[in-house]
C-alpha positions in Angstrom: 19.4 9.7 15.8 19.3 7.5 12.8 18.1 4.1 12.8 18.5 2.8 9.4 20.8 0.2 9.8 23.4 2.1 11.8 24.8 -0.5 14.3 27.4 2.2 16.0 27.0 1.7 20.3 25.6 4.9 20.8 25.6 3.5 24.4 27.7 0.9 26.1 27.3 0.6 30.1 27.8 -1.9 32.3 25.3 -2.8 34.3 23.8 -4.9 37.3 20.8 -7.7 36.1 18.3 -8.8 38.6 20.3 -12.4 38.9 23.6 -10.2 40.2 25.5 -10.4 37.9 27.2 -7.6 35.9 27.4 -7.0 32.2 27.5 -5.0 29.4 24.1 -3.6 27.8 24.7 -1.8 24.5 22.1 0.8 22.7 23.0 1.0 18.8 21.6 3.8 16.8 19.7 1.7 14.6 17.8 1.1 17.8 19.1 -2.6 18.8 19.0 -3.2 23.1 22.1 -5.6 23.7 23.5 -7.7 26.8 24.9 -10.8 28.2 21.7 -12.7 29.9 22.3 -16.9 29.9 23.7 -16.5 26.5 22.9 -13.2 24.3 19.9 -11.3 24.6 18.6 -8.1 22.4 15.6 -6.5 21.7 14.8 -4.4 18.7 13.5 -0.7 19.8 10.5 -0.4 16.7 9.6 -4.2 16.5 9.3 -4.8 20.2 10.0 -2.5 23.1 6.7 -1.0 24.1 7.7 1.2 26.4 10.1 1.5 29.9 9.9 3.1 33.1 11.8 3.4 36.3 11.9 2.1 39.5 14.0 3.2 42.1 17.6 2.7 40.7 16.5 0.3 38.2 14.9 0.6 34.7 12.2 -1.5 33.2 11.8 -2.1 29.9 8.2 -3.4 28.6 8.5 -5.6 25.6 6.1 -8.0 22.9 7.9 -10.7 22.2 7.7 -14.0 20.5 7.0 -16.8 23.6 9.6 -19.1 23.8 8.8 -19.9 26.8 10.6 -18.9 30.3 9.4 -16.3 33.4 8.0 -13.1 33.2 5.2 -13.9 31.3 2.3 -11.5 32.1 0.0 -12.4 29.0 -0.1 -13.9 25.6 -1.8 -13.9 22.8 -0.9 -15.6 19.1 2.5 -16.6 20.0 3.1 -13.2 21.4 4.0 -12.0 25.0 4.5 -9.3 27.2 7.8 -9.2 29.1 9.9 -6.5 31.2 13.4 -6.8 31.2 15.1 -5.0 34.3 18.6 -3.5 34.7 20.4 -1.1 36.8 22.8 1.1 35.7 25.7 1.3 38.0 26.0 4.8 38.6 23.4 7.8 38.6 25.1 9.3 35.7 24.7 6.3 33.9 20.9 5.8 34.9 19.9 9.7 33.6 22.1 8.6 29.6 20.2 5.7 29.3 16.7 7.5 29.9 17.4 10.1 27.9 18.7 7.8 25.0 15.9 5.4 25.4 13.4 8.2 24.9 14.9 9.6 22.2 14.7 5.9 20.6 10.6 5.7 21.1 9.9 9.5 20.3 12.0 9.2 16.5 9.3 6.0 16.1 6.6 8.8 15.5 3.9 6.3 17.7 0.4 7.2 18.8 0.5 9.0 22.0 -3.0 9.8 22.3 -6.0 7.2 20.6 -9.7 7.1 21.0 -10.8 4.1 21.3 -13.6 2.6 20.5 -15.2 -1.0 22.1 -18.1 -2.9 20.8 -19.8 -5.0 23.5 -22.3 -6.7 21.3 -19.7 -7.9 18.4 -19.1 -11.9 18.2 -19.9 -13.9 21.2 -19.5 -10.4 23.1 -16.3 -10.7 24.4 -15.0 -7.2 22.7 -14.4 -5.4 26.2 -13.0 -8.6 27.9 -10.3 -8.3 24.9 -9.8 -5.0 25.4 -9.3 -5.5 28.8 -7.1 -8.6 28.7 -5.0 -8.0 25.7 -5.3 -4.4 24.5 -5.3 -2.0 27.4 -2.1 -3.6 28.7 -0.4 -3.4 25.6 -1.4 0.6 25.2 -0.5 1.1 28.8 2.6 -0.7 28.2 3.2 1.7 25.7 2.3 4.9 27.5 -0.6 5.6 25.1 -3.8 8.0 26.7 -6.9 6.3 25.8 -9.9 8.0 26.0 -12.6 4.7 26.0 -15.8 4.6 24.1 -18.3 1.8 24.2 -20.9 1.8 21.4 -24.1 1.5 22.9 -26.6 1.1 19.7 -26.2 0.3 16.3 -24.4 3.5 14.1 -23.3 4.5 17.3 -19.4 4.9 16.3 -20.7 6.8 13.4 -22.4 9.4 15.8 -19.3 10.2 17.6 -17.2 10.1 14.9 -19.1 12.7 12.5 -18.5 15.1 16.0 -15.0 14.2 18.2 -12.7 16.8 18.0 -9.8 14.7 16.1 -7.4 17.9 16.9 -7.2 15.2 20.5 -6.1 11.9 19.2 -3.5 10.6 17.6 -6.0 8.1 15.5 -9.3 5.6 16.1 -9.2 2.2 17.0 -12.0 0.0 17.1 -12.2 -3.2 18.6 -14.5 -5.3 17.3 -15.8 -7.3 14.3 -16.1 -4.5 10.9 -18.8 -2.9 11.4 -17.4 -0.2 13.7 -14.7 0.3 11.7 -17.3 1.2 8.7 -19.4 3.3 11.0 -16.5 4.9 11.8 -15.0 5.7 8.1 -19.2 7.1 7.3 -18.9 9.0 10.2 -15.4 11.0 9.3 -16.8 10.9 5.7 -20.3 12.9 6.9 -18.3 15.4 8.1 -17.5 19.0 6.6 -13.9 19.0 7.3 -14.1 14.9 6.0 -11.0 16.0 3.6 -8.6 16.3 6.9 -10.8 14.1 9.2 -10.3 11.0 6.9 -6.6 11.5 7.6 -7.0 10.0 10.5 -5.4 7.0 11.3 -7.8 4.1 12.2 -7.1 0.7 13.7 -8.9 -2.3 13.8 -8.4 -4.7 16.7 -10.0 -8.1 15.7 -12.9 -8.7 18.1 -16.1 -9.8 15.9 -17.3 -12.5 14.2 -15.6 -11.9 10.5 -12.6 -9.6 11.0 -12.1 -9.3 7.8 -11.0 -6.3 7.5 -8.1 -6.9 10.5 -7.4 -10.6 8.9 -6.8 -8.6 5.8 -4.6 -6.0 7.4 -2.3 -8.5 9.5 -2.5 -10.3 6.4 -1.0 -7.8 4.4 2.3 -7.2 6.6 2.8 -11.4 7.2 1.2 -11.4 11.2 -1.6 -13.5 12.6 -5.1 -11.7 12.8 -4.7 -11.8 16.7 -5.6 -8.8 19.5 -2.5 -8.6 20.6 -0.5 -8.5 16.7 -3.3 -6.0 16.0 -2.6 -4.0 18.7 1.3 -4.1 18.3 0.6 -3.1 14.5 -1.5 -0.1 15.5 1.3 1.0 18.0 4.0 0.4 15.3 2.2 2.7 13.3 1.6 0.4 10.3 -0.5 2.2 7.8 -1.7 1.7 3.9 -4.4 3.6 2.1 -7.6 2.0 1.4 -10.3 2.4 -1.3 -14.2 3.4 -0.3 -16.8 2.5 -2.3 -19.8 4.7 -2.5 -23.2 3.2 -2.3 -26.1 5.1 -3.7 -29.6 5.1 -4.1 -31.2 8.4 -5.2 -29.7 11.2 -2.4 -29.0 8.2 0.4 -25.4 7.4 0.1 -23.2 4.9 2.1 -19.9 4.2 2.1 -18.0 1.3 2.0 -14.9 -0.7 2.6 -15.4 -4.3 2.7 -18.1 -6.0 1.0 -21.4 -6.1 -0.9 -23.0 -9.2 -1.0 -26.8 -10.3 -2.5 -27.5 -14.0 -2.4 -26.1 -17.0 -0.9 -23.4 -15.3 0.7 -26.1 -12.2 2.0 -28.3 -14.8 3.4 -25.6 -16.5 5.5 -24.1 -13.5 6.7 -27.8 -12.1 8.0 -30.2 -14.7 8.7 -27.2 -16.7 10.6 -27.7 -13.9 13.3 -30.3 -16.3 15.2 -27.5 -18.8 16.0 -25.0 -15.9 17.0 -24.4 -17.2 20.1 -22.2 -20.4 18.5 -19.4 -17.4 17.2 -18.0 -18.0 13.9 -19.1 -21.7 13.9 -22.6 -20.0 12.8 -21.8 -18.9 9.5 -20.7 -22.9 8.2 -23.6 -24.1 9.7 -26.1 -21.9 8.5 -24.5 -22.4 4.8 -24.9 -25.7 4.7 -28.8 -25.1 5.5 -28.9 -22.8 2.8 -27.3 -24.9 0.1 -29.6 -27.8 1.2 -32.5 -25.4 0.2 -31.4 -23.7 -2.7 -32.1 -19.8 -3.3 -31.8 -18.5 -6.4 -32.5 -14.8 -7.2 -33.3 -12.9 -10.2 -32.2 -9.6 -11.2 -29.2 -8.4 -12.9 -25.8 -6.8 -12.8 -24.4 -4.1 -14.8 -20.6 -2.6 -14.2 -17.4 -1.1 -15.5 -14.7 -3.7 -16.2 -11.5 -2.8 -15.2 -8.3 -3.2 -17.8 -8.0 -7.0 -19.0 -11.7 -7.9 -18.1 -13.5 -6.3 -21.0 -14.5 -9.1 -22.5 -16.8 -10.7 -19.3 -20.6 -10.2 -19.4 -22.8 -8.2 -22.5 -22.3 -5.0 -23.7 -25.0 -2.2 -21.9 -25.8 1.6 -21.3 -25.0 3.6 -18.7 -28.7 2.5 -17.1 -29.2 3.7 -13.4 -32.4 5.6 -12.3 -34.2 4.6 -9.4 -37.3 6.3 -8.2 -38.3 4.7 -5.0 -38.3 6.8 -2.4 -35.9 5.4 0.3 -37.4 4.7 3.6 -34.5 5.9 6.0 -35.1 5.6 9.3 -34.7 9.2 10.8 -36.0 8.9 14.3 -32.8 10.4 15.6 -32.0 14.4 14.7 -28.5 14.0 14.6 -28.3 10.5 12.2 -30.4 12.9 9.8 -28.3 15.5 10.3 -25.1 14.2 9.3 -26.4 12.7 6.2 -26.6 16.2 4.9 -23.3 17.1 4.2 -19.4 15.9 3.7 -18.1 13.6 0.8 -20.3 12.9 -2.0 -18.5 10.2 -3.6 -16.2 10.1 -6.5 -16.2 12.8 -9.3 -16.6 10.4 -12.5 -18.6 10.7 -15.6 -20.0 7.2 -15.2 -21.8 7.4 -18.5 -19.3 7.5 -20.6 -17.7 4.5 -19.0 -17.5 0.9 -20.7 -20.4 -0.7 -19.5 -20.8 -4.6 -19.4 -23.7 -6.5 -17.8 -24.7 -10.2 -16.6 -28.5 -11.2 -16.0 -29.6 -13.5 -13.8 -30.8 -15.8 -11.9 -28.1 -15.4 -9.6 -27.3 -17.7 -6.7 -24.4 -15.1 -5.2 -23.2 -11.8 -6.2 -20.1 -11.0 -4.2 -18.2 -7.5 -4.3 -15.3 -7.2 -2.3 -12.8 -4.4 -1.8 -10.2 -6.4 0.7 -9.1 -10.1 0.3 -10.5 -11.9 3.6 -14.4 -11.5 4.0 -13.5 -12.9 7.7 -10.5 -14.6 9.2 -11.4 -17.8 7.4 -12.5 -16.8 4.1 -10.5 -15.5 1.6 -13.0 -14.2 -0.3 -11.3 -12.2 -3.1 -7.4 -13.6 -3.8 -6.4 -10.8 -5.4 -7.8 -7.9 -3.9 -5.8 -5.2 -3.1 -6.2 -2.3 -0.2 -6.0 0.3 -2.5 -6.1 -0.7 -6.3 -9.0 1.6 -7.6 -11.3 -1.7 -8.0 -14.0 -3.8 -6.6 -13.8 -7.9 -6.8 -16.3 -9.0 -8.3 -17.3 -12.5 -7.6 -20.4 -14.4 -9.1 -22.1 -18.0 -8.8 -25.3 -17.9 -11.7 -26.0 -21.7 -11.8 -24.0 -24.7 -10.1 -24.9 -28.2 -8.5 -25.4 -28.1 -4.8 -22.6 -30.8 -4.2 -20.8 -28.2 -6.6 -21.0 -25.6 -4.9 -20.6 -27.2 -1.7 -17.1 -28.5 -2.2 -16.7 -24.9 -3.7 -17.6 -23.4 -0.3 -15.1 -25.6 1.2 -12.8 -23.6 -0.4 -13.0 -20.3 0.8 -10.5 -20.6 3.4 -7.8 -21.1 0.9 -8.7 -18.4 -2.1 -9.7 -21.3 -4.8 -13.2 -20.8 -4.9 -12.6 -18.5 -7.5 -10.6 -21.0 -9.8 -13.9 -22.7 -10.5 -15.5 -23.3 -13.7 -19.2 -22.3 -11.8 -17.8 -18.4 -10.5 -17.0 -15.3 -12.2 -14.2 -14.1 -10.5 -12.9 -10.1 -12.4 -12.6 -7.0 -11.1 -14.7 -4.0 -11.5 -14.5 -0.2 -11.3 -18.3 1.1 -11.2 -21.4 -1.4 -10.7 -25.6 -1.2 -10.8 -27.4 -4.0 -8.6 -31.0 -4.7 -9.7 -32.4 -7.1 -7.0 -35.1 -9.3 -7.9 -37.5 -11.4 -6.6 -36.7 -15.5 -5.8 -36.9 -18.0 -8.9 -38.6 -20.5 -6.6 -40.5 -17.8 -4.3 -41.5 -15.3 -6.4 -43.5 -13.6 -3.7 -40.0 -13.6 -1.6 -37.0 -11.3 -2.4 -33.5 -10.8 -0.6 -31.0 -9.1 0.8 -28.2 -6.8 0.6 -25.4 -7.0 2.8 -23.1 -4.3 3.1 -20.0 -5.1 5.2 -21.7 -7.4 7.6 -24.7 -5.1 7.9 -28.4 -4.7 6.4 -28.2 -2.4 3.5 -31.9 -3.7 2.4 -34.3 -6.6 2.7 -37.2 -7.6 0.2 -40.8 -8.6 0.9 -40.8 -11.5 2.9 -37.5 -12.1 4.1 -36.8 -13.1 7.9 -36.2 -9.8 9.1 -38.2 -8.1 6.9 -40.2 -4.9 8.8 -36.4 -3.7 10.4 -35.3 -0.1 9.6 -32.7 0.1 6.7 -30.2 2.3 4.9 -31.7 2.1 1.6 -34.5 0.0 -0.5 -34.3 -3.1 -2.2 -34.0 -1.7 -5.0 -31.5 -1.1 -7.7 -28.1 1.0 -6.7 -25.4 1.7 -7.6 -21.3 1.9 -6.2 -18.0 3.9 -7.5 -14.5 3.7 -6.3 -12.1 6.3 -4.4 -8.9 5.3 -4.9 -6.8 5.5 -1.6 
């Protein structure tokens, strides 16, 4: 059946609507549901039937569709609800066509019929399983999607599982929650031996955190509201785009990431806001203001590989990146060890021979971001894109506190970056060397990697916690796609 713009009736049936009264319902092969219904009603097969079913002599279908208000609301979420429209053919004959037709409409969509899904508990003010419950699980149901359920329990978790499901089962991974599930995921398919075909699998993110960045960028992307239910619609939809992974090393420990880097300002919000956790996304603005009231600013310095049209930021440098601490990786489970043995080693590039640039510090922020919203609220990087082959780069080294206050104020809106006090280019290859606190020099920092602890220096808040790597210098390529 082709539905490319082909409006020919493939059906055209009268038939009997719950108010009594009889009309014709049409079925064109470009997959648009017609009838008469106080005034002209249709639905559109791939934007908003979910599913149908059957009921005795009637049929059912299960829709998402805008609220404009009216009955038959069973839920809504961001302007979107759930519907069924009923109908009964008028002859048995009639009823068995439009089954068969309506199948054949879903099935050409090529939708998810199986998914594994996963459900942090923990993420935002932990409210990820009552969305799943409340506006997911109907949605997938609705849809006549299998789910086979998966709370994650500790932290790395979603990684476990993912480094061993058997994908041969699912049609793709969704995760509801905030990012960091999502990135355990991806280190998890990426730890694998058979990482080539397992990071063909299709992953979802269902916002459910306190960033969502990654889903505000993906909604984002394809002009919807970073909502559960818009998420969940998208995943059914089958909405897909590559995405670059950056690989984060530090002598043999690699991680890999999709979102963000941060050291600084930006590092200290994101991690030390954790104590107020319990006030959502509200946390992060107040905890910056604290920050920017008491001033950090680190030194240290940055080294990377400009991409085309920024060669002319920062010094010229070598190729400079040796590290020989001795990472302290917390290995008090067999199979986290275990999987860090094999799969994708990052990108095959001679970084030596590369163009090499570098700023020194003191820093206040250093911001790297592969995606443009760092949450649903901050647009951290304007002109990121999914899958360029780049990193955003995006540095504060010295500004006024009322400067960089009204700077912050910008970050729901992108213009941050247009300000005389940030750096804003993009980057293909880049060396961290963390330092030590300009007004603390006993004190160092932290590394944030997508919303989580990558490393913490002497003397930070939650220093003593188990990491992924040191604080100490590293270093990240790009995968393109």
């Amino acid at each position: 059946m082709d539905q490319s713009g082909d409006s020919k009736p493939i059906l055209n049936h009268r038939v009997l609507l719950p108010d009594g009264s009889v009309t014709p319902m049409i079925l064109t092969a470009d997959g648009c549901l017609r009838w008469l219904e106080e005034g002209q009603r249709s639905l559109s097969v791939d934007k908003e039937v979910l599913g149908f079913s059957t009921d005795g002599p009637n049929i059912r279908i299960k829709a998402l569709v805008e609220d404009l208000g009216g009955l038959l609301c069973f839920g809504s979420s961001g302007g979107l609800v759930r519907k069924e429209f009923v109908f009964q053919p008028l002859s048995e004959e009639s009823r068995a066509l439009w089954c068969l037709k309506l199948r054949e409409c879903v099935d050409l969509l090529g939708r998810p019929k199986r998914l594994f899904v996963f459900v942090n508990p923990f993420g935002g003010r932990r409210a990820g399983y009552k969305i799943y419950l409340d506006d997911v699980k109907p949605i997938l149901d609705d849809a006549e999607i299998v789910v086979t359920l998966q709370e994650t329990k500790y932290q790395r978790h979603a990684e476990e599982v993912a480094y061993s499901l058997d994908l041969t089962e699912y049609d793709g991974i969704v995760c509801v929650s905030g990012d960091g599930i999502l990135v355990e995921v991806i280190n998890g398919l990426l730890r694998r031996d058979d990482w080539v075909d397992a990071i063909k699998t299709p992953l979802g993110v269902v916002p459910a955190g306190t960033g969502n960045g990654m889903a505000k960028s993906l909604l984002h992307s394809i002009g919807d509201p970073c909502t559960a239910c818009n998420a969940t619609l998208a995943i059914i939809r089958g909405h897909k785009c590559s995405l670059d992974v950056a690989t984060i090393s530090q002598g043999e420990v690699k991680h890999f990431s999709v979102l963000m880097l941060a050291w600084g300002l930006i590092a200290d919000i994101d991690i030390e806001s954790e104590k107020y956790r319990w006030m959502g996304s509200a946390r992060l603005d107040f905890y910056a203001l604290q920050r920017i009231i008491s001033l950090r600013h680190y030194k240290g310095g940055v080294s990377f590989v400009p991409a085309p049209g920024f060669e002319d930021y920062g010094e010229p440098t070598r190729y400079d990146y040796e590290t020989a601490s001795v990472v302290d990786v917390d290995k008090s489970d067999g199979e986290t060890d275990n999987i860090r043995r094999h799969g994708y080693e990052g990108p095959n590039i001679n970084l030596k021979d590369l163009n090499w640039r570098k700023f020194d510090g003191p820093f206040i922020s250093v911001w790297l971001h592969n995606v443009p919203w760092g949450a649903e609220n901050t647009m951290a990087a304007p002109d990121a894109k999914m899958s360029d082959g780049f990193l955003d780069l995006i540095i504060i080294r010295d500004c006024p506190k009322l400067s960089l206050l009204a700077l912050m104020t910008e970050l729901n809106n992108g213009r941050h970056v247009k300000s005389p006090f940030v750096t804003y280019i993009k980057v293909k290859a880049f060396i961290l060397t963390p330092g030590t606190r300009v007004e603390e020099p006993n004190r160092e920092g932290i590394i944030d990697a997508d919303g989580e602890v990558l490393a913490l220096g002497r003397e930070t808040i939650t220093s003593g916690q188990k990491t992924l790597m040191n604080y100490d210098k590293l270093q990240i390529s790009m995968h393109q796609g």
